[in-house]
N, C-alpha and C positions, 0 to 999 in steps of 0.2 A: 439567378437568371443571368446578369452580368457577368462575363469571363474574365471576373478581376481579382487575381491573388489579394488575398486577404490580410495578409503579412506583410506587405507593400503598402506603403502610401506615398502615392508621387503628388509632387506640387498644385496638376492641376485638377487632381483631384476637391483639394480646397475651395479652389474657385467654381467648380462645378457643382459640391455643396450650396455653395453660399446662394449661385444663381438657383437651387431645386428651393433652398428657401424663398427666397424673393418670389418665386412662382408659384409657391402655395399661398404666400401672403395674397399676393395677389388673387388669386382664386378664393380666398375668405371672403377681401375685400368686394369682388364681385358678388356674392351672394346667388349662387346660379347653380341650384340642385343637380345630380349630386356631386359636383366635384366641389362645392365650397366643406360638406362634411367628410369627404374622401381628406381632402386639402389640414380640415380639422383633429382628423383621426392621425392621421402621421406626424403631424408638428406635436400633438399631445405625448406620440407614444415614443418623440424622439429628444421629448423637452428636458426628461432626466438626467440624460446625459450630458447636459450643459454644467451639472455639479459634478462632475468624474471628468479627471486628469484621462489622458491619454492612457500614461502609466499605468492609471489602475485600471483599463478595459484591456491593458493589454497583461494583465496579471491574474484578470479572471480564470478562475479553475478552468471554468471549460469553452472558454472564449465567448464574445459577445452577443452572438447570434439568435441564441435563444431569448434572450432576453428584448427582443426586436420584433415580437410577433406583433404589439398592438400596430407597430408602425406599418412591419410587410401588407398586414390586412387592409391598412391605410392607401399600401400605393397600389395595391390588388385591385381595391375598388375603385380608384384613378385612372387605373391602363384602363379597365373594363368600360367605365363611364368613356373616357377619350376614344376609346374603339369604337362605340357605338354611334357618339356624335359623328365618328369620321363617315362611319358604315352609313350613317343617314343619308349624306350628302354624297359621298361617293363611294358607290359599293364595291367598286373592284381595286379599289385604291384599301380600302377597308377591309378588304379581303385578305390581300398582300401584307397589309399588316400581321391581320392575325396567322398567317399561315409563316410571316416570319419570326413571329414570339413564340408560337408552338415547335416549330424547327429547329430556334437556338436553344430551346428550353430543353428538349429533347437532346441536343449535342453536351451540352453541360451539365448534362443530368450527374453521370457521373463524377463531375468536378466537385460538382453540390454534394454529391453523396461521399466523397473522401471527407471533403470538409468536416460534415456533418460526423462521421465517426471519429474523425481524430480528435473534436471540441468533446465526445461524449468518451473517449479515452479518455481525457484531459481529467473527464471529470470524477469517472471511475480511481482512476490513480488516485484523485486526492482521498479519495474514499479508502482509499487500498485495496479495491477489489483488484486484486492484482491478473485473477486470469479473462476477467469481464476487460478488462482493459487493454492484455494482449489482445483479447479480439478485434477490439473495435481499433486499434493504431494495424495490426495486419490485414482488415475488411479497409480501411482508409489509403494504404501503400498499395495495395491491390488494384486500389478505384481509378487513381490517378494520383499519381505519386509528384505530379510536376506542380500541381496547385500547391504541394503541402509546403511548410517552410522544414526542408530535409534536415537542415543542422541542428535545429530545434528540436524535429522531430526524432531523431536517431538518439537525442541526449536523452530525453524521456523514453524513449521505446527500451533502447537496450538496459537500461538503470534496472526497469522494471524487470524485463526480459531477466535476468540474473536472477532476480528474487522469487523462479518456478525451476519446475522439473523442464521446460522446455531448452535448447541448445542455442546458446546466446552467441555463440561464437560467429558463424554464418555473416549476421546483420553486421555482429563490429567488423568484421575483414571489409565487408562491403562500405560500412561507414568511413572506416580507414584509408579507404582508395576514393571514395568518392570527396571525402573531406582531410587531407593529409597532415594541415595543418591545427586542425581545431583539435584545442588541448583538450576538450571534455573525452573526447575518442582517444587520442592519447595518453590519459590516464586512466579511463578504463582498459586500455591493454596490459598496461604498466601494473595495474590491480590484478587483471587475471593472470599475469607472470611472475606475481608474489604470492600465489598457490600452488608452482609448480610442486613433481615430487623432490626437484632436484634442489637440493637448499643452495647452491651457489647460484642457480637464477633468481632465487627466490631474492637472495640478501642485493642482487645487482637492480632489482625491478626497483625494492622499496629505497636503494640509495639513489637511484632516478628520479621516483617520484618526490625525494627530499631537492633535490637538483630541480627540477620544478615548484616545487611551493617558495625558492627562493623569487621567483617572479608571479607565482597566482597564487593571490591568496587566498583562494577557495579551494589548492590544492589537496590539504592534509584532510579536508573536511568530504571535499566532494570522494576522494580514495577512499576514503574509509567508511562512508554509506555504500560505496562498490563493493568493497570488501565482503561488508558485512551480510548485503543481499546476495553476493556470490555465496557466503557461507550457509546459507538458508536456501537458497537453489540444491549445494550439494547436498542439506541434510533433505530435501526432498527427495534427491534422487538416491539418497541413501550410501553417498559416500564422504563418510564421516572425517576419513583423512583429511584431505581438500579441505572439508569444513572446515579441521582445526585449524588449518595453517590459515584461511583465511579470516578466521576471528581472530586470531592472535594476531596477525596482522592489521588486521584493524585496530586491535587496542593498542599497537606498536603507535600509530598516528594519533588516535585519541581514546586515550585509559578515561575515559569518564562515559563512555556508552555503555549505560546499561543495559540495554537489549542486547548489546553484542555478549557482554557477560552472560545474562542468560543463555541464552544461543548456543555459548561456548560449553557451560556447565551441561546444558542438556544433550549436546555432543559425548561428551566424555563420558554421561551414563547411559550412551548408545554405544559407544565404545565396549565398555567395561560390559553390558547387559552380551552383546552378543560374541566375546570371549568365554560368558560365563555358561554360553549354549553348546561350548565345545567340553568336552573330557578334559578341562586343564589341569596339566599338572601343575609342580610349587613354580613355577617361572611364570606361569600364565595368570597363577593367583597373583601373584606380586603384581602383575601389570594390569590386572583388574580393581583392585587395592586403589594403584599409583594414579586409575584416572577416577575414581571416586573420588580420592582427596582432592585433584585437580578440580572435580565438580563442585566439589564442596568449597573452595577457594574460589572459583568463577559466582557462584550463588552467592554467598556471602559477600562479596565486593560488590555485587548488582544490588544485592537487598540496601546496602550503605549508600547507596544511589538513589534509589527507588525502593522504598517498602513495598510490596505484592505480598498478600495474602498470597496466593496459589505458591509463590516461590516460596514461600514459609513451608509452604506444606512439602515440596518436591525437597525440600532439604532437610525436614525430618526424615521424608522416606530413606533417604540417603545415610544418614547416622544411626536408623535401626539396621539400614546392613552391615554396616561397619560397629555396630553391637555395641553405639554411644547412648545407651537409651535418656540417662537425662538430657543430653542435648537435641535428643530427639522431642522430647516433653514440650523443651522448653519452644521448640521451633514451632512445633504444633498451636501451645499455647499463647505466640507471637502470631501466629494465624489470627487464630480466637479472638484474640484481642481485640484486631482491624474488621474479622469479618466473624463474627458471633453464631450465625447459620451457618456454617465452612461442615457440612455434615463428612467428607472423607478425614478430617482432620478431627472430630471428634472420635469419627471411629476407629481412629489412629489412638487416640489417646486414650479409651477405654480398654481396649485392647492389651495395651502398657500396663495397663494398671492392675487388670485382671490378671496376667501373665506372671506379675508380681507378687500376686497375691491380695495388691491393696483394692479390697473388696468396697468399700466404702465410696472411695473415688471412683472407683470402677463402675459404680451403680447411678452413682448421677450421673455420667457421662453417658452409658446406655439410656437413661430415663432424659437427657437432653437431648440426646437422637432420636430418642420414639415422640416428644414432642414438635419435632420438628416434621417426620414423617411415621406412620405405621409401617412395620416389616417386620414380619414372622421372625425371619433371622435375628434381628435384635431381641425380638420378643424372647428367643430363646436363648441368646447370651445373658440377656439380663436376670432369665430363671438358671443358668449357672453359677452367679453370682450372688444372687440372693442363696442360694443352696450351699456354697461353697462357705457363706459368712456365716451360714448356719440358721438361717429364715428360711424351714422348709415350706410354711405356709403362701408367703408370698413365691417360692421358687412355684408352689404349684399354681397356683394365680399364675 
């Protein structure tokens, strides 16, 4: 209701606190239905906060606000109790009032309503719902963009903004002129011009941004989650090039992200898959070849990072194209391991087995998949197997 940035806190607002306390004390004190429990409902709903730092309300995911219902219901019932008292004694005095809280409430509606979405961005982000969250930071710029804190805002908005199919460039040009100085805009430029196609822009962006991390040292850290959500923007929008150069650049600032590893790996076999859609001749095989293995190098360095079951798996699939069937085995059987139900990885390895001939191995692994789920299909691999070992009995079961 108030038209007061909320990202601000000036001095007298302090003392204007302290007097709203004294004045509900007071109002306790008096014991004078309803504002003594009006009086009581707010001081309760506002007493938690006296254990929280400033810092931490101002770290909350999605800002403080929601978390303030007991209290607003508190002074809800305060204005209303005051209005009426006033309306008893003087009705056109009581009138002017409410016809001024309904007017300003009406003018700042949409203040409240930016607010209101950019704390529920806030909160989306930490969730990573990444496209619930462009909504609610562009439904918030939209509202009233002057209540928001922009610098803040634009560092969160575009971060995200990179990590979809949507065009992030637009806001940073606009953040960049409207804030020239502030280095978080100036390193995400710096990120997106270590993507180019032209590798002499590329090598001048990332020797800048080392030119910068010699004075923020949040530098190499904060580029390299840019990078890295740019790289995942282009594999959205399906251009893979981009992608690489932007995951290699990111591990060019920090080699120990594992997600960017993945990322990169599953590039590579977006790469190589759609080469392999074309008629290639021996040139095109080679460079299909060249980014498997680079997958295969990307996977494996992330798995030494972080064990993932599913990444076990996508790295067996990967060494049965390249016709490494034991290290395909063994990758699957590294799934198994962590994750015992992993049913495509089973079916991965039955398939190995029977392929081979090793009928025996072959049969428990079908017979742990039909455990885990009934399928016809399996039903009938496993009566290939049993028939193949030479159990024509159970092949007809």
């Amino acid at each position: 209701w108030l038209p007061l940035p909320i990202h601000h806190q000036a001095l007298w607002e302090l003392g204007l606190g302290l007097g709203v306390v004294a004045a509900l004390l007071y109002l306790l004190y008096r014991r004078q239905a309803p504002f003594d429990w009006a009086a009581l409902w707010v001081l309760v709903g506002l007493f938690p906060y006296l254990l929280l730092t400033a810092a931490t309300i101002d770290g909350l995911p999605a800002g403080p606000s929601r978390y303030l219902y007991v209290a607003s219901a508190g002074s809800s019932l305060l204005l209303a109790a005051a209005w009426q008292y006033l309306y008893r004694r003087q009705r056109y005095l009581g009138s002017a009032l409410l016809l001024a809280v309904v007017v300003s409430s009406c003018i700042n509606l949409r203040k409240v309503e930016a607010i209101s979405h950019y704390t529920s961005a806030r909160s989306y982000s930490a969730r990573l719902e990444v496209e619930a969250a462009l909504d609610q930071y562009e439904q918030a710029l939209s509202k009233a963009a002057d209540v928001l804190p922009l610098e803040e805002f634009y560092a969160r908005y575009i971060i995200m903004l990179m990590d979809s199919n949507r065009d992030f460039l637009p806001p940073l040009n606009a953040a960049r002129a409207h804030f020239p100085d502030n280095p978080h805009m100036q390193l995400y430029q710096l990120a997106e011009r270590a993507t180019a196609e032209d590798a002499a822009v590329r090598a001048l962006a990332m020797q800048q941004i080392e030119q910068q991390a010699q004075t923020l040292s949040y530098a190499h850290n904060l580029s390299a989650r840019a990078l890295h959500n740019m790289g995942s923007g282009f594999l959205k929008k399906g251009d893979e090039r981009r992608a690489t150069y932007a995951f290699e650049q990111a591990l060019v600032l920090d080699p120990q992200r594992a997600k960017t590893l993945k990322l990169l790996g599953l590039t590579h076999v977006r790469r190589a898959a759609k080469l392999a859609q074309e008629d290639a001749p021996e040139d095109l095989q080679k460079a299909i070849a060249e980014h498997l293995q680079k997958a295969l190098d990307a996977y494996e360095k992330s798995l030494y990072l972080h064990p993932d079951p599913d990444l076990f798996y996508s790295l067996g699939r990967i060494y049965e194209q390249v016709d490494q069937l034991d290290s395909a085995l063994d990758a699957y059987q590294a799934c198994l391991l962590r994750q015992p139900q992993h049913e495509r990885s089973l079916r991965q390895v039955a398939q190995i087995y029977q392929a081979r001939g090793q009928h025996p191995q072959a049969i428990a692994a079908w017979e742990s998949l039909l455990a885990l789920r009934e399928d016809p299909a399996v039903y009938f691999a496993l009566g290939n197997s049993y028939y193949r070992s030479g159990d024509a009995v159970r092949a007809a079961q």
